[in-house]
C-alpha positions, 0 to 999 in steps of 0.5 A: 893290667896298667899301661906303660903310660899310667892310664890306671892313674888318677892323679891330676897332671898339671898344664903348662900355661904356655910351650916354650919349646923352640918359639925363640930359637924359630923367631930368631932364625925367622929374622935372620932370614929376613936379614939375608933376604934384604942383603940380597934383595939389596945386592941384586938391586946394586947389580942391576944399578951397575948394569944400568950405569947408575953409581948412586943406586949402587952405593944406596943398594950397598949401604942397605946391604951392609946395613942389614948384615953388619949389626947382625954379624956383631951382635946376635938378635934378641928373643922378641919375646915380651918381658914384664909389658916391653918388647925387648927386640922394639930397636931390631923391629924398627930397624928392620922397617927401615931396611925393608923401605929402604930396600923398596926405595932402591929397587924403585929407583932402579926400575924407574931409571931402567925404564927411563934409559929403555925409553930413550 
């Protein structure tokens, strides 16, 4: 007796060369959560600016945060995935370089004026 799954059958089964399955669906919801993380990292820097006293670093923590959200709230991200040699979402991936290192120059700023103003 045969199998449900054909075990009897001879026939070659042709291999996708690649599983699509939900790797652009997984990238995009990957960057989203990069996203909230640096408008939250970004928040918490501005809220300890403002408990320090320091208005600079909150308008520097609030522009990283709106850098961040405003782009992904009018537009959704792109796959990433490579097409014909060129990687589609190259603006995304810079820009998203630039928040991270933005975020990291915020919250040392306010590190260092906390540790300034604890000294004196």
């Amino acid at each position: 007796m045969v199998s449900a799954a054909g075990a009897g059958d001879d026939a070659p089964r042709a291999h996708p060369s690649r599983d699509v399955g939900l790797q652009p669906e997984r990238t995009a919801l990957a960057w989203q959560r990069t996203i909230l993380s640096v408008t939250v990292g970004s928040l918490v820097c501005g809220a300890t600016a403002l408990r320090l006293d320091q208005p600079v670093i909150v308008v520097a923590a609030a522009a990283v945060a709106i850098a961040a959200m405003l782009p992904s709230v009018l537009r959704l991200p792109e796959g990433g995935l490579p097409s014909h040699g060129h990687l589609r979402s190259w603006r995304f991936l810079v820009r998203m370089v630039l928040l991270v290192s933005a975020l990291g120059a915020v919250g040392t700023a306010a590190a260092l004026v906390s540790m300034l103003q604890g000294d004196g």
